[in-house]
DOKOLPA-605061 format. One record per residue (C-alpha): residue number from 1; residue in one letter; chain; x, y, z. Coordinates in pm, 1 decimal, decimal comma. Layout:
REM DOKOLPA-605061
+-----+------+------+----------+----------+----------+
| pos | code | unit |       xx |       yy |       zz |
+-----+------+------+----------+----------+----------+
| NUM |    A |    A |        X |        Y |        Z |
...
+-----+------+------+----------+----------+----------+
//
This chain:
REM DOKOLPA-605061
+-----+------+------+----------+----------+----------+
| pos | code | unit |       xx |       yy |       zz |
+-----+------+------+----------+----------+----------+
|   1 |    X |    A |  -2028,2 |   -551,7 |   -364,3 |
|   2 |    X |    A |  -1620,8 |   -585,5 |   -411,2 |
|   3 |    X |    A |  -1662,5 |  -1005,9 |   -390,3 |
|   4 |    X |    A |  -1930,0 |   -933,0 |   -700,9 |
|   5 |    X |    A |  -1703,6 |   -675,3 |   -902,1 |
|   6 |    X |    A |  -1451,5 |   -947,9 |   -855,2 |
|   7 |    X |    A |  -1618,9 |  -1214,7 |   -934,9 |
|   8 |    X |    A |  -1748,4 |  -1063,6 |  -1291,0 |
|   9 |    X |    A |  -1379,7 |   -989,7 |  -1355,1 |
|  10 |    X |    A |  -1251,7 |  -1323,6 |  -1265,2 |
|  11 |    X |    A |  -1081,1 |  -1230,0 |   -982,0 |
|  12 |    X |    A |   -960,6 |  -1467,5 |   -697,1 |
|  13 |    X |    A |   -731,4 |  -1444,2 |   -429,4 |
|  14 |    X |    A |   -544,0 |  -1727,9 |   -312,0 |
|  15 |    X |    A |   -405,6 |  -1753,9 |     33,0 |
|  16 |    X |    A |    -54,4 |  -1719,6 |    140,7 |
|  17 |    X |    A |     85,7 |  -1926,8 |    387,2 |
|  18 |    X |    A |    108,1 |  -1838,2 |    767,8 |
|  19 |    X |    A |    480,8 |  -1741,6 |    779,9 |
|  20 |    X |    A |    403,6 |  -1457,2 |    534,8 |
|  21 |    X |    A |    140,2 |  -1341,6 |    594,1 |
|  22 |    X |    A |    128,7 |  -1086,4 |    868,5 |
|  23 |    X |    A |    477,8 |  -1085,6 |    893,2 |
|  24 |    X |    A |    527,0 |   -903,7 |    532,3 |
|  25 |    X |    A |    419,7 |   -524,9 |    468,2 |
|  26 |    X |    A |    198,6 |   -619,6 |    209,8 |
|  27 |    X |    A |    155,7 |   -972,2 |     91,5 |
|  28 |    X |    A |    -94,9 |  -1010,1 |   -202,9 |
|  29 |    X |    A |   -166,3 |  -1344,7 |   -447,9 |
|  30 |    X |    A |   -434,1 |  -1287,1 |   -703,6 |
|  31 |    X |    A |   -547,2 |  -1473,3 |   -994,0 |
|  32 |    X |    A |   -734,2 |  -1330,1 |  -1311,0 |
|  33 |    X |    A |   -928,8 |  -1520,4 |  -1577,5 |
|  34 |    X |    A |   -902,6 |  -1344,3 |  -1902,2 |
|  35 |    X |    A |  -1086,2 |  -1535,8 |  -2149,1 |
|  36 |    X |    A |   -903,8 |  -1858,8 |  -2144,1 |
|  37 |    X |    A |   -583,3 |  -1724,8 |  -2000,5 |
|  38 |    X |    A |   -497,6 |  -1764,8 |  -1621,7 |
|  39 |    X |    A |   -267,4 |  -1433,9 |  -1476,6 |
|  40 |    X |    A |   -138,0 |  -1428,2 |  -1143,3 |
|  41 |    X |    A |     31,3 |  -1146,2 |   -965,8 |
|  42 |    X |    A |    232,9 |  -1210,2 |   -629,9 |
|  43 |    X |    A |    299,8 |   -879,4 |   -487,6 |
|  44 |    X |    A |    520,7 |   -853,1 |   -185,6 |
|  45 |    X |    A |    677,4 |   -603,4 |     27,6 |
|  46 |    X |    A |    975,9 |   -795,2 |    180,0 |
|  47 |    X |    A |   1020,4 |   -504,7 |    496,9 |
|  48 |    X |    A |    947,4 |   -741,6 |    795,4 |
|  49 |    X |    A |   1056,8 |  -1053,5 |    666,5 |
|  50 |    X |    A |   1383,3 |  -1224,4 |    717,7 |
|  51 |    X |    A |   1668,8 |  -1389,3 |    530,5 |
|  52 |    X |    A |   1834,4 |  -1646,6 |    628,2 |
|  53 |    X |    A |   2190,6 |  -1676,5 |    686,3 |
|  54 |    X |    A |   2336,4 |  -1991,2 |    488,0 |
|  55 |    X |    A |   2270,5 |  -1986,1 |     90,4 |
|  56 |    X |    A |   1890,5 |  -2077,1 |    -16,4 |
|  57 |    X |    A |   1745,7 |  -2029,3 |    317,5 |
|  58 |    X |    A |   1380,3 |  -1940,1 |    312,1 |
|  59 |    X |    A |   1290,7 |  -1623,2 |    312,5 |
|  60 |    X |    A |    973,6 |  -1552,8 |    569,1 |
|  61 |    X |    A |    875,5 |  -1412,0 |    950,4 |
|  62 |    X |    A |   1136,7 |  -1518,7 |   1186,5 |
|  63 |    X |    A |   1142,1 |  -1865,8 |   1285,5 |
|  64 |    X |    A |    804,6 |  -1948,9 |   1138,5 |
|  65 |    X |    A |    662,9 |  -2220,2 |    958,3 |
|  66 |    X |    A |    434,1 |  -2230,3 |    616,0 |
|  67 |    X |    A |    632,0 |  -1951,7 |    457,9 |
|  68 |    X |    A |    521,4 |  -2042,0 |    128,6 |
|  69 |    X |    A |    409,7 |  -1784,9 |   -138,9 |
|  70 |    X |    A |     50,5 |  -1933,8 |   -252,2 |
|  71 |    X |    A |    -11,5 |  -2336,3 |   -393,7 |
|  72 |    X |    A |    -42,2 |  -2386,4 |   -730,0 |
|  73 |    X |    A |   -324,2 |  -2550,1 |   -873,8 |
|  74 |    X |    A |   -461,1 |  -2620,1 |  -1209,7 |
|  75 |    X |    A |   -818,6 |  -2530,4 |  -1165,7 |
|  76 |    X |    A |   -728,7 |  -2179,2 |  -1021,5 |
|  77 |    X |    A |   -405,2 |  -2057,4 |  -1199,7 |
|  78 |    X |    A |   -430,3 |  -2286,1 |  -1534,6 |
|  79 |    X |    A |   -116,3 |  -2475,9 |  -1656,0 |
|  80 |    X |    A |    156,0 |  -2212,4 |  -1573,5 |
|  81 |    X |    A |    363,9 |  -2138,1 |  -1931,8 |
|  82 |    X |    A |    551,3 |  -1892,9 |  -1813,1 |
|  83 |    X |    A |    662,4 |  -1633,4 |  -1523,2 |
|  84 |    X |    A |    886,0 |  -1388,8 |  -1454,0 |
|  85 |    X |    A |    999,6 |  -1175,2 |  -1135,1 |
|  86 |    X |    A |   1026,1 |   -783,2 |  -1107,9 |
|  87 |    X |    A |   1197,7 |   -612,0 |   -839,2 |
|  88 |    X |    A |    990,1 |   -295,0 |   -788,8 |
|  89 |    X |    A |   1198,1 |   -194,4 |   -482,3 |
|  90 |    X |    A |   1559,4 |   -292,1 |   -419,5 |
|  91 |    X |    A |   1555,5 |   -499,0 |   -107,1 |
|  92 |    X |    A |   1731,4 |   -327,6 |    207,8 |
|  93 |    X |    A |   1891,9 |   -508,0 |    500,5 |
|  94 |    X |    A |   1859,2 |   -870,6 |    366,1 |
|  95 |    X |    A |   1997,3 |  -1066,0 |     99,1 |
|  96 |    X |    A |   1945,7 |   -868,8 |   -229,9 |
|  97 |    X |    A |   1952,5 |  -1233,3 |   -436,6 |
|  98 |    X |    A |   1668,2 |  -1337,5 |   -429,8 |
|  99 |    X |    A |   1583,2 |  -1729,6 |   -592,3 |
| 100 |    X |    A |   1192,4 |  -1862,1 |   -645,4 |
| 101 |    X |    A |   1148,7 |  -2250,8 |   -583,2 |
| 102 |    X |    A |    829,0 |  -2447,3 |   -556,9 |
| 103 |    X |    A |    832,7 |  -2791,3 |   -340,3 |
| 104 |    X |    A |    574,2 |  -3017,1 |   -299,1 |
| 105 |    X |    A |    543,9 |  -2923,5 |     70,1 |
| 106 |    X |    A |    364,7 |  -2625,3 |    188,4 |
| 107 |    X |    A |    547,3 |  -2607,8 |    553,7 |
| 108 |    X |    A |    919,1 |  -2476,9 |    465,9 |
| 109 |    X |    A |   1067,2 |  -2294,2 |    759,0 |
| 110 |    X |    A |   1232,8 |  -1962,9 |    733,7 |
| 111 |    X |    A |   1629,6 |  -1990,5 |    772,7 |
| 112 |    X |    A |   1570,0 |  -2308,8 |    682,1 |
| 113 |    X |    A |   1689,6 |  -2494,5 |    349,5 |
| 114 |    X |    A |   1485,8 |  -2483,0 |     72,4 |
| 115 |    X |    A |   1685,1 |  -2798,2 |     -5,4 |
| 116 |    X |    A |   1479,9 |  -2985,7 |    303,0 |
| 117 |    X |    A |   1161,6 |  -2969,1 |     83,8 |
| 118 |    X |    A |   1130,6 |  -3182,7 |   -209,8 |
| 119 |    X |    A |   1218,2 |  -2901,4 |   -452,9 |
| 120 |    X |    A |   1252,9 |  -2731,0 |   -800,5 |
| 121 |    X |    A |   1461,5 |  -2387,2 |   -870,0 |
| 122 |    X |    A |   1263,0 |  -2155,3 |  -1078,9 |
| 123 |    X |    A |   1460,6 |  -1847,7 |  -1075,8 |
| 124 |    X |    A |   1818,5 |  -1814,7 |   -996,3 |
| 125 |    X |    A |   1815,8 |  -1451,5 |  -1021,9 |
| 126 |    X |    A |   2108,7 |  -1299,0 |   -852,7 |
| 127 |    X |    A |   2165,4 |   -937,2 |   -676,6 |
| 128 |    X |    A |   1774,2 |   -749,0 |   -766,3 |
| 129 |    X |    A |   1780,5 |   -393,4 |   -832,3 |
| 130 |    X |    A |   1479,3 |   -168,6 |   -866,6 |
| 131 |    X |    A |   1347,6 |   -242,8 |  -1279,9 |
| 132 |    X |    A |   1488,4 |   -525,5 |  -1245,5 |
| 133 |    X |    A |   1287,7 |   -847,2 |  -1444,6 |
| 134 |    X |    A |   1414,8 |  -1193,0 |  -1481,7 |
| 135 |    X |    A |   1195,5 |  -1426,2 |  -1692,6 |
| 136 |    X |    A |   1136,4 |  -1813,3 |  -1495,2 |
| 137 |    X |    A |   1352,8 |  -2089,0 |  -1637,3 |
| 138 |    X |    A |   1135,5 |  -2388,5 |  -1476,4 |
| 139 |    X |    A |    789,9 |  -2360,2 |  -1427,0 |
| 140 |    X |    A |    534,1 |  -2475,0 |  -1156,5 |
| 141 |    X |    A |    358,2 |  -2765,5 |  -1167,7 |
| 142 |    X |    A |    -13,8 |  -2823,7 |  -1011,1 |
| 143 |    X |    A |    -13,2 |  -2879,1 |   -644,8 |
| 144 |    X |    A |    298,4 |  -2724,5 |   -570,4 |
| 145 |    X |    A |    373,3 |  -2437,9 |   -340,5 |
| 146 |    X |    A |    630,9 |  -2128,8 |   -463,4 |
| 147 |    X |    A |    920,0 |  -1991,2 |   -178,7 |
| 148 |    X |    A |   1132,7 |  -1694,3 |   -228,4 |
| 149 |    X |    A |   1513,4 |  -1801,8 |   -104,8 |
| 150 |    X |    A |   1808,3 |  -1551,7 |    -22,5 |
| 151 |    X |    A |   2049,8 |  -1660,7 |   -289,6 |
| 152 |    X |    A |   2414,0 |  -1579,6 |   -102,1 |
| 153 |    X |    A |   2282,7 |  -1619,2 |    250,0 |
| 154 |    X |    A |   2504,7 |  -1354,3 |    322,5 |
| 155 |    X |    A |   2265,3 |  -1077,6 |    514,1 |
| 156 |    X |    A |   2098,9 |  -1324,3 |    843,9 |
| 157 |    X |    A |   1846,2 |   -995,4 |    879,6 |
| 158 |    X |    A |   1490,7 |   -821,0 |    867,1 |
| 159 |    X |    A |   1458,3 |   -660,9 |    545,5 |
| 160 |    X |    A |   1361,0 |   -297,3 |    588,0 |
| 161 |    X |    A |   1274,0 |   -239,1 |    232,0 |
| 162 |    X |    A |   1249,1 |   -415,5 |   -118,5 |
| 163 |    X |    A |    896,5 |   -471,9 |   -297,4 |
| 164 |    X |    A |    896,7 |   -793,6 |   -575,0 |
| 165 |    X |    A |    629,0 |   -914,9 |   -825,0 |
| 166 |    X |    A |    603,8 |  -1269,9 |   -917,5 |
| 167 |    X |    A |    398,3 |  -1277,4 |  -1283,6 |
| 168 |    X |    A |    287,0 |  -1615,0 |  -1411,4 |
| 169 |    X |    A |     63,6 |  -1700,4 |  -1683,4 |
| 170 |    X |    A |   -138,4 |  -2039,8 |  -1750,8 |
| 171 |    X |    A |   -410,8 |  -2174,7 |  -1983,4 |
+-----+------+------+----------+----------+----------+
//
């Protein structure tokens, strides 16, 4: 019955990658046709994941590979034309600047350099506070995979707290 209700709403859910998921409190990708307009909605609770300890270090479950955020692709989220990121928590324990990137590769490494993976910044977004919003300056591009980063790389720790939403829109 729920893949149904879904379905007539244009619902989809689009899988994390293996580093995330089951690692984060609640890790969530959905997409949402609306008419001709694509909306996507990453939800994550960062408590569980961990930061890195050198500037733009992937953020995901210690030590583990795939910590990407969700793939990108045309025929699921449209051609993104814009995004933004919410903090809806202020993250706790690990580093509080939080950066988006997509990379062509899907198997980035937590504590590992997002600069190892052929890359693109997104968001530079500095120290997040709960309310916070920061709109995308780059966009995604089909067939690439989004990574949150820990900006300073000054907190090498499991977050205990801090919820973000990742918005992005497409046609």
């Amino acid at each position: 019955m729920k893949r149904r209700i879904e379905k007539c709403l244009g619902i989809r859910n689009v899988e994390m990658g293996s580093g995330i998921v089951g690692s984060a409190e609640v890790a969530e990708h959905v997409v949402q046709k609306i008419g001709s307009l694509f909306y996507t909605r990453i939800l994550l609770d960062l408590t569980g994941l961990d930061s890195g300890g050198t500037a733009d270090d992937i953020i995901g479950g210690e030590d583990l590979a795939n910590c990407h955020l969700g793939k990108i692709r045309a025929g699921v989220h449209g051609t993104i034309f814009a995004g933004r990121l919410s903090c809806l928590e202020t993250p706790a324990t690990g580093d509080d600047d939080l950066n988006l990137y997509s990379a062509d590769e899907g198997t980035g490494v937590q504590d590992a350099a997002i600069s190892g993976l052929t890359e693109t910044q997104l968001l530079d977004g500095g120290d997040h506070t709960s309310a916070s919003s920061t709109g995308l300056s780059a966009l995604p591009a089909d067939g690439e995979f989004l990574y949150l980063t820990g900006g300073y790389g000054d907190c090498d720790a499991t977050y205990t707290a801090g919820k973000v939403l990742i918005e992005l829109w497409g046609t």
